[in-house]
N, C-alpha and C positions, 0 to 999 in steps of 0.2 A: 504494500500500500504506500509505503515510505516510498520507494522508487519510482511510484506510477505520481506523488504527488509532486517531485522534483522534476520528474520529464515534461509534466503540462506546466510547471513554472517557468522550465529550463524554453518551452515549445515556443509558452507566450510572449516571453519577453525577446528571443528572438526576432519569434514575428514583429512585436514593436521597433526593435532595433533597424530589424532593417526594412522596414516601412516606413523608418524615416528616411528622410535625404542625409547626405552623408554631408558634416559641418565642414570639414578639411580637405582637402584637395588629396589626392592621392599621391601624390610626391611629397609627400611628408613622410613619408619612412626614413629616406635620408641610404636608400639601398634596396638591395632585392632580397633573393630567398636564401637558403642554407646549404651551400653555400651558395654568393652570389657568381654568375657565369663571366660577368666582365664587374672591373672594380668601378667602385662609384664615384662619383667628384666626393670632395671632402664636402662633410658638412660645413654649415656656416655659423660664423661665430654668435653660440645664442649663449654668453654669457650677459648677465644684466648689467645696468648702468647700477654703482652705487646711488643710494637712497640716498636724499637731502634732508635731514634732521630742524632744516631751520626753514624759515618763509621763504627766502631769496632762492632764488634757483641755481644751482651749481652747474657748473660744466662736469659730464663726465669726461676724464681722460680720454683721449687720444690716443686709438691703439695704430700702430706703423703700419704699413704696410708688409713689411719684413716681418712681422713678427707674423702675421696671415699666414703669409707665405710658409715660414719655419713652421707652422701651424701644418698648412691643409698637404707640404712633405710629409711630415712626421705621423701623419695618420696615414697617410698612401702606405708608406714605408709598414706601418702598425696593420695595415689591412692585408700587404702581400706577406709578410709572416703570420698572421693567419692562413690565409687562404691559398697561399699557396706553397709554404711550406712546414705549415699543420706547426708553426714553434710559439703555442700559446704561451708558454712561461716567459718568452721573448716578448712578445708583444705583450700582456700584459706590463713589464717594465718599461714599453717604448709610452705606453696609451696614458700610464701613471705620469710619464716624465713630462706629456705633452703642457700638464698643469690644468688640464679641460674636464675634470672628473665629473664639473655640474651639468656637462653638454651631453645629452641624452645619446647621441651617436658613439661617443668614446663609451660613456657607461655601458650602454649595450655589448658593445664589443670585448670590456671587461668581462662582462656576463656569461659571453658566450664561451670566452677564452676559457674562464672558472670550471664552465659546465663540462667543456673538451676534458679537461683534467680530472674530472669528475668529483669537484669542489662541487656538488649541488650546495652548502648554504651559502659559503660566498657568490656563488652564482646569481641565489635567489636575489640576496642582498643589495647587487649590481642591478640588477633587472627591476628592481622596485626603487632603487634611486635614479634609471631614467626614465622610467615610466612616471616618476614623480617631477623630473625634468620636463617631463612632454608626455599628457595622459593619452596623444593623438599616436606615437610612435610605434606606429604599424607593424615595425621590425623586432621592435622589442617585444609586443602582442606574440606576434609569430614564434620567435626564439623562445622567450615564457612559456609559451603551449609546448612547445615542443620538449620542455623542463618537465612542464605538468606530464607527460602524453609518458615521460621515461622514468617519472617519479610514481606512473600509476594512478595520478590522480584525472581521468578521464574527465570527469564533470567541471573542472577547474578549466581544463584543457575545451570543452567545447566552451565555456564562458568566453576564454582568449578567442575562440573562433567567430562565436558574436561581434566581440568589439571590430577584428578585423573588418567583419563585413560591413561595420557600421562607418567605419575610414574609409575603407577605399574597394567594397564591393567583395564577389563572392566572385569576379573572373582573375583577381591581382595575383600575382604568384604567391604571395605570403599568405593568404585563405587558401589554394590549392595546397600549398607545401602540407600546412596544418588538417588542411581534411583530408589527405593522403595518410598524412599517420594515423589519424583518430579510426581511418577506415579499418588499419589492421588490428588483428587479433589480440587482446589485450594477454601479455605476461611475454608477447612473444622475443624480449628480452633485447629488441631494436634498439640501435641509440643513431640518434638522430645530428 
């Protein structure tokens, strides 16, 4: 009875989810699927301006050019030791050094590295600090499900699928990636 009243909870709010229009464009992932087939541009810089404490308005700093630059390198560099030479331990140190841990793209990536290693709580921990950067980050939905989908926890994992679809539809590869896994057999000891 328990499970039959979570599947008409899990049905209905789907339905509502994605009978809405989607609030964010679908290039807010900020990347593709698990892995991605070609690497992405670097995200962009979504650190905040410091807060002004007083009436007057403050100038936020001026960040260089060069320092962009040293930026959207240094995660290229952090993305192809992931991806294409599978040295999480590596990148993790590259993505830490970059000094971007609030930026939901680098957090993810930590995430993901953690999970390769099969750190699932630092993983988790990663994955809910940029989801907490950006509750739109389609990538980190995806990667998260695919944590839930190897952690077993399936109902978690179709939630992650909802939100997907609520971003950026049920054709994007990060909904395909995610409902590929949930479709297989649950214990069959896949890791994604």
């Amino acid at each position: 009875m328990k499970s039959a009243i979570k599947l008409a909870t899990l049905t209905l709010f789907s339905m509502a989810v994605i009978a809405s229009p989607p609030s964010v464009p679908a290039f807010a992932a900020g990347g593709g699927g698990d892995p991605p087939s070609a690497s992405p541009p670097p995200p962009p810089d979504t650190r905040s301006a410091p807060k002004s404490t007083s009436k007057s308005k403050k100038k936020a700093p001026k960040q260089s050019s060069a320092d962009d630059d040293a930026f959207r390198q240094g995660y290229r560099t952090a993305h192809a030791t992931i991806y294409e030479r599978n040295d999480f331990a590596g990148a993790i140190e590259q993505l830490k050094a970059l000094g971007r841990d609030d930026s939901a793209d680098v957090a993810n990536l930590i995430g993901y590295s953690y999970r390769k290693l099969g750190d699932y709580r630092l993983s988790q921990a990663w994955y809910e600090r940029a989801l907490k950067a950006d509750p739109n980050h389609v990538l980190t939905w995806q990667y998260y499900g695919l944590w839930q989908v190897e952690q077993g926890n399936r109902d978690q994992a179709s939630y992650h699928l909802t939100r997907i679809a609520a971003i950026c539809g049920t054709a994007c590869e990060e909904y395909r990636s995610l409902a590929a896994a949930l479709e297989k057999p649950p214990g069959t000891g896949l890791v994604y």
